[in-house]
N, C-alpha and C positions, 0 to 999 in steps of 0.2 A: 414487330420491330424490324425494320429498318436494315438489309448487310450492306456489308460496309461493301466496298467494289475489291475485286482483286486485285493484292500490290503488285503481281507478275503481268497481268492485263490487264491497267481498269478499264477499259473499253467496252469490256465486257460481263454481265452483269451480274457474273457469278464464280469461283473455282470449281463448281459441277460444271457448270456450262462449259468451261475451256475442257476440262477434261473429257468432257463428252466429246466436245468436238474435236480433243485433240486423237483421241480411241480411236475417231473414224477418220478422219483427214489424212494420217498420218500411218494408218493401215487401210491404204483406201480401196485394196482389193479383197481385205475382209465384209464379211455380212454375219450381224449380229441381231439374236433376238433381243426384244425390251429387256427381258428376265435376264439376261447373256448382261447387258450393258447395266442395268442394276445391278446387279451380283459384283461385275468389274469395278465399278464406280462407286458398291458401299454407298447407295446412294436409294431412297426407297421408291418402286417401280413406278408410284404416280407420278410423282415430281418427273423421274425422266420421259415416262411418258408424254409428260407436257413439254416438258423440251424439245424430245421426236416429234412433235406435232407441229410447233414452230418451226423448226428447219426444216420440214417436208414441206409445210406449206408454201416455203417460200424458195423450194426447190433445189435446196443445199444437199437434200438427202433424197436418192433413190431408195423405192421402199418396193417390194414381192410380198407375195404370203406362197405358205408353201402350209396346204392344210390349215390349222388355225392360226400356225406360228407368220407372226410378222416380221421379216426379216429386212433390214437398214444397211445402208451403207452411203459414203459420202459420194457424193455425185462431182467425178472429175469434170462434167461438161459445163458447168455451174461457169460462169464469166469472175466470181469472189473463187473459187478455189484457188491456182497458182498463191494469191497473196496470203489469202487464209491459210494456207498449209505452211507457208514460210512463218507467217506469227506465230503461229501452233510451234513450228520445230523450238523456234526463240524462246518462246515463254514457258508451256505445259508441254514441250518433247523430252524432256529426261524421263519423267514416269512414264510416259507414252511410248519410248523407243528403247529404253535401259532395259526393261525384263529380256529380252530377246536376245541381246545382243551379249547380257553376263549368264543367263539363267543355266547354259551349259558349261562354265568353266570350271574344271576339275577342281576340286578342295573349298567353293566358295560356299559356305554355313549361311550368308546375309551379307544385305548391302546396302548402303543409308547414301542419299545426297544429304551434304551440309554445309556450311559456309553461307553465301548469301541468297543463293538459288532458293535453298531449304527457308532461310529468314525471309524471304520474300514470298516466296508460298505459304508458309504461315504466317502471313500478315505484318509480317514486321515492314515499316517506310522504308524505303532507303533508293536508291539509285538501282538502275537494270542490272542486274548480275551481268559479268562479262564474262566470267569461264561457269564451268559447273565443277564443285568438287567431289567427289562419290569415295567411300570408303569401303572396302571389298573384307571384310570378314573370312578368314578361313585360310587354307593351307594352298594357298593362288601361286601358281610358278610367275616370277617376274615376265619373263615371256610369252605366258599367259596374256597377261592380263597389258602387257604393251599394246598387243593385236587388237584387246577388246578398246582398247582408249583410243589406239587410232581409229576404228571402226566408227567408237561412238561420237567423237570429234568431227568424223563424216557428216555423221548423220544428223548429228546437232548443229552443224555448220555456226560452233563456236568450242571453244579450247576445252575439254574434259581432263579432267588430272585426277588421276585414281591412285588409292593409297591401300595396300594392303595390310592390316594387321590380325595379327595372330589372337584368335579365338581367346586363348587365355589372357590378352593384353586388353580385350573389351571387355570382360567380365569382371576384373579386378586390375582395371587403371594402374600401371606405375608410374606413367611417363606423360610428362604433361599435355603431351598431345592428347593421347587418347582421353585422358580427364576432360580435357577444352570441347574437345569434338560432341563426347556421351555427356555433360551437358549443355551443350547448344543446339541450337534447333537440328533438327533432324528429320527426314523425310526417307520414310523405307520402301527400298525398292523391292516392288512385288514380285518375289520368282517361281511362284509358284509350287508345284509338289518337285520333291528332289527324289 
């Protein structure tokens, strides 16, 4: 069967693919093994390997081994990088740039993009998201998490607006926000071990 193209990129002819590309593009002085970007990508090692195999060959990606291990990374000298990294920040840079930038803020439990960023990555039609909206789960100082919205509004090089609420307001909804949000689409931000 047939997928359908991605509503965030369809240009491109998968939401593994953007994501792959957007892992390395976008950390492009990381180098990851196959198994390193399967494991990130929740994605199963043949498929990416086939993917690695297409943007090496075609020169997107610098590849080493180091003993058996194959180790990748995007090739800044590539003539498509500059533009490629800018579509990557646009379309697949919130999962790709958001762990980093919340993963150490004091009190945060979880953190979900929602709104249309999230509705477009999960396939829902609609028109290019213009902000990203993320919601910050946990016991986050307002000051906190300003720093981390300006940082990531950097990095995204379009509007992030972060909303904090309190652990017990996601768990059992009072207020119609949190209702609206915990059912609507929803995309969680990886933060790894706390």
């Amino acid at each position: 069967m047939k997928q359908a193209p991605p509503t965030l990129a369809p240009l491109l002819r998968s939401d593994l693919q953007g994501e792959l590309l957007a892992s390395l593009f976008l950390h492009p002085d990381d180098e990851h093994t196959l198994s390193d970007l399967a494991r990130l990508l929740k994605a199963p090692l043949t498929t990416v390997h086939s993917e690695v195999e297409r943007l090496a060959a075609g020169g997107l990606l610098e590849e080493r081994r180091v003993g058996r291990a194959r180790l990748v990374r995007a090739s800044g000298t590539h003539p498509l990088a500059p533009p490629l990294t800018e579509l990557l920040t646009l379309t697949y840079g919130p999962v790709a740039v958001l762990p980093a930038l919340l993963r150490d803020l004091p009190g945060l439990e979880r953190a979900y993009v929602y709104g249309s960023w999230a509705a477009r990555r999960l396939g829902e039609p609609g028109p290019q998201p213009e902000d990203v909206d993320v919601l910050l789960v946990g016991k986050v100082s307002r000051r906190a998490a300003a720093k981390a919205q300006g940082a990531a509004t950097a990095a995204l090089r379009q509007e992030v607006n972060l909303t904090i609420l309190d652990p017990g307001e996601w768990e059992r909804p009072s207020s119609g926000f949190a209702s609206t949000v915990k059912a609507g689409p929803l995309v969680p931000i990886d933060l790894g071990e706390k």
